[in-house]
C-alpha positions as CSV (number, residue, x, y, z in Angstrom):
1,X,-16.9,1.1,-14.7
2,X,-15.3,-2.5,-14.9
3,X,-12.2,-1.8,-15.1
4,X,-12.7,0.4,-12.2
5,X,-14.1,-2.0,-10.3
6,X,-11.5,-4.8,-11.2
7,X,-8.8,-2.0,-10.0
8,X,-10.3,-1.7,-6.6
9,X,-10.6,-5.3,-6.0
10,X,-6.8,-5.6,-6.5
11,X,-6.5,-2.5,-4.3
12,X,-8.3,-4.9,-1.5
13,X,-7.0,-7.6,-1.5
14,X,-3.2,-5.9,-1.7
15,X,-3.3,-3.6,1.3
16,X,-4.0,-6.2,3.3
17,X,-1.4,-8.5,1.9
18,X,1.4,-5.8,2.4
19,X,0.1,-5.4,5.8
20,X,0.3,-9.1,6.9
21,X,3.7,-9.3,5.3
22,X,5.2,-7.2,7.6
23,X,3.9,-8.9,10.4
24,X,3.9,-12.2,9.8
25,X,6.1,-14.2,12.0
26,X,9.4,-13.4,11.9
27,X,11.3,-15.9,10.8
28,X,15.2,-17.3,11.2
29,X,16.9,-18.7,8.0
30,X,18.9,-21.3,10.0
31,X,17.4,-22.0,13.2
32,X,15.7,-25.5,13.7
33,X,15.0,-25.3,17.2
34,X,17.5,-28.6,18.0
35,X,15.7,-30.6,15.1
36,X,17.7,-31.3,12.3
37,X,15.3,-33.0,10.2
38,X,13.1,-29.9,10.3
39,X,14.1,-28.1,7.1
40,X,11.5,-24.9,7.1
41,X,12.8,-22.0,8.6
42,X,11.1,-21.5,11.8
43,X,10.1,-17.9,14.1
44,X,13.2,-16.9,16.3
45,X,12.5,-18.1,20.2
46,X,11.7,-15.0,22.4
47,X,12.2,-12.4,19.2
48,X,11.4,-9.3,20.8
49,X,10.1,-5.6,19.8
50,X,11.1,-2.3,20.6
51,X,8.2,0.1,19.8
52,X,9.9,4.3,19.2
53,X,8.5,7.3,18.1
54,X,11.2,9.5,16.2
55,X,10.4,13.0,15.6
56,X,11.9,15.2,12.7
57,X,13.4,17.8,14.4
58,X,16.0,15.0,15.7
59,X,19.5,16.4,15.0
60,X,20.8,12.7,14.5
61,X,19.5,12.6,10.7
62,X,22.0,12.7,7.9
63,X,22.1,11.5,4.8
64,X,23.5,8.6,3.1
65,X,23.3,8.3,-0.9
66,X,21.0,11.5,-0.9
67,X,18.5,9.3,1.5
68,X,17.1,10.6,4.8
69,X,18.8,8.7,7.5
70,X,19.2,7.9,11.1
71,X,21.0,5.1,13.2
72,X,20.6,2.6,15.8
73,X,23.8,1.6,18.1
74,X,24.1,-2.0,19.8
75,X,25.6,-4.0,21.4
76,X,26.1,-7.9,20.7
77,X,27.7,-9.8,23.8
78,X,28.5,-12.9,22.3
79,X,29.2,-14.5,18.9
80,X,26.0,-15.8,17.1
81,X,24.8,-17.8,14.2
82,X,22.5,-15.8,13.3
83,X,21.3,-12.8,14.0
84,X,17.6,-10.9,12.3
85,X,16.8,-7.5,12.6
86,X,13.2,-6.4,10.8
87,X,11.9,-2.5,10.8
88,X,8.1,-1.9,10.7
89,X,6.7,1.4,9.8
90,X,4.8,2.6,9.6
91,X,3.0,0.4,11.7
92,X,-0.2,-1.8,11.0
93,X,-3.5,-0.8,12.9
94,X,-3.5,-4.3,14.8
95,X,0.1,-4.3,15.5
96,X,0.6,-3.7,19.2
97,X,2.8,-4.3,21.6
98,X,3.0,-7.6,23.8
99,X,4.1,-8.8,26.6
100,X,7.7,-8.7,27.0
101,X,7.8,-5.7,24.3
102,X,9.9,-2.9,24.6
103,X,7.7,0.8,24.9
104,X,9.9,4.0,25.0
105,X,8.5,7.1,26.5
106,X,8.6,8.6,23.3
107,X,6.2,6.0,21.7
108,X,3.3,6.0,24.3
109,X,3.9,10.1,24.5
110,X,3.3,11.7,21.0
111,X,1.0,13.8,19.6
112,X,0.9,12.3,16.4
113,X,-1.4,10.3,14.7
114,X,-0.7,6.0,15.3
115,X,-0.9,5.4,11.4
116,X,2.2,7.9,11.1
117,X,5.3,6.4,10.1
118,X,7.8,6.1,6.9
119,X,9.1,3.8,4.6
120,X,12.4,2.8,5.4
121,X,15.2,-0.1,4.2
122,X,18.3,-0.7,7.2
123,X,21.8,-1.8,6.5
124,X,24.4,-2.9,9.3
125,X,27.7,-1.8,10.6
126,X,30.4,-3.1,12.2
127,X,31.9,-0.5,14.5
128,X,35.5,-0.6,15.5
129,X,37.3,1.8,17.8
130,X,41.1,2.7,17.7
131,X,42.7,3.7,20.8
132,X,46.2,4.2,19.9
133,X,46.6,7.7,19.9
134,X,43.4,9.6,19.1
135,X,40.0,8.1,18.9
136,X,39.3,6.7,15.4
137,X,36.0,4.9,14.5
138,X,35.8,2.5,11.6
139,X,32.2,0.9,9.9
140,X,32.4,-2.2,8.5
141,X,29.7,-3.0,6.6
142,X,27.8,-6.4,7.4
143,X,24.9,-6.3,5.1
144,X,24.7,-9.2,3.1
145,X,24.5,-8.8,-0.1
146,X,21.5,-9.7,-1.4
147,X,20.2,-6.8,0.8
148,X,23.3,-4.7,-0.7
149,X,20.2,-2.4,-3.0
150,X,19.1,-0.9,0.3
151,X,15.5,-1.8,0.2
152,X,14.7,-4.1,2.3
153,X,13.6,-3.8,5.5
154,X,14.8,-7.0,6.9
155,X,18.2,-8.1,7.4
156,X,19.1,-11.7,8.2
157,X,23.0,-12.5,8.6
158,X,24.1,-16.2,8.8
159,X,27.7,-16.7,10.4
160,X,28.6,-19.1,12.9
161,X,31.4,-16.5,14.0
162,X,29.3,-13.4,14.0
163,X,31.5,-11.0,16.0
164,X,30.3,-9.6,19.4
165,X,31.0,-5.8,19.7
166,X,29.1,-2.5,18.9
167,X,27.1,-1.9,15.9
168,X,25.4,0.4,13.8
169,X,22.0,0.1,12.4
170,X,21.4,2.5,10.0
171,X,17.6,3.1,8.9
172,X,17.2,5.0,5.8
173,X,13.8,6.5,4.5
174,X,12.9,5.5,1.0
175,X,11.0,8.6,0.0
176,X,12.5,12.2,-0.6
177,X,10.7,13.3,3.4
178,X,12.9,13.6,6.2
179,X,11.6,10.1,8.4
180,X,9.2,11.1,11.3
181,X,6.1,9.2,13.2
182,X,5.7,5.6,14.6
183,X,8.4,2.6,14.1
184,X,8.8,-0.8,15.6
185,X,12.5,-2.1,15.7
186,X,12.7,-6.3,15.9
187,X,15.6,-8.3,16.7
188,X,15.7,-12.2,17.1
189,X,18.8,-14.3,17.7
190,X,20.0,-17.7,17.2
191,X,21.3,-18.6,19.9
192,X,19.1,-16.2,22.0
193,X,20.3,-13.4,23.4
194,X,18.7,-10.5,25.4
195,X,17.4,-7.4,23.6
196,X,19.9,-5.2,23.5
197,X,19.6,-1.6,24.5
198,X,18.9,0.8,21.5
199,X,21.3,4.2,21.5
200,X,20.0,6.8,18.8
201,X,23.3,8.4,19.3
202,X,27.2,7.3,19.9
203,X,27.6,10.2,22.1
204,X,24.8,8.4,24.2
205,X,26.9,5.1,24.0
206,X,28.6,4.3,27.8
């Protein structure tokens, strides 16, 4: 009975710790706000949230290393120093949108239960398009390497010259179930830039 209870106090206190991990502020590595004294690393200024619904049935999953996957496409205007993308699902009972947040239709029109979501790590591509004769599309990857094991959630790139262009976000479930249910996509810049339009699809790309 003991070391029952003992096991369900850890229980306790770790749900809530995973929970308030994945929404603690999100932080940039580099960014000091103009204050070079200030060491800490510090939330990114206007980091934004786009809250999505993605349903199974989606004919944009495939599979990458025998993992469930979909992507996300974007566009970056300008170069940046850094750039921090973080995926949250499924999503915590108190996290809601805010003001300034990003709702698609899908999100505030599904059936499905709010606590639905999926476990999921993200890796980034590069993609560049060849005009010459036929259209050709080459990924280069991005992902730093100490995200390289593709379980993290949470990508942070550092790079003075980070390249503008279009890129590919690709979110891939961690368990054996095709990803369905609630997600919320952050992205923060340093410097800021505008939150850029999410395409689940190249074909949807203009």
């Amino acid at each position: 009975m003991r070391k029952l209870f003992l096991v369900l106090l850890i229980l306790l206190n770790f749900v809530p710790n995973l929970f308030a991990q994945r929404t603690n502020p999100f932080l940039s590595i580099t960014g000091t706000r103009g204050y070079p004294a200030i060491q800490q690393a510090v939330p990114y200024e206007k980091a934004q949230t786009q809250f999505d619904y993605f349903d199974s049935s989606n004919v944009t999953i495939y599979k990458v290393e025998e993992q469930f996957a979909f992507s996300l496409y974007f566009f970056v205007e300008y170069p940046l120093q850094e750039l921090g993308l973080r995926f949250i699902s499924p999503l915590p009972e108190s996290f809601s949108p805010n003001k300034g947040d990003q709702v698609t239709y899908l999100f505030e029109n599904a059936n499905a239960p709010k606590s639905k979501g999926f476990n999921a790590s993200i890796a980034l591509n590069r993609i560049e398009i060849n005009n010459a004769d036929t259209i050709v599309i080459q990924l280069t990857d991005e992902t730093p390497l100490k995200f390289k094991e593709r379980s993290n959630p949470t990508i942070r790139i550092t790079d003075k010259n980070f390249k503008p262009g279009w890129y590919q976000l690709q979110i891939m479930s961690k368990e054996k179930e095709i990803p369905f249910g609630y997600f919320a996509m952050q992205i923060g810049s340093i410097p800021v830039m505008k939150f850029p339009e999410l395409f689940k699809s190249l074909s949807e790309v203009k």
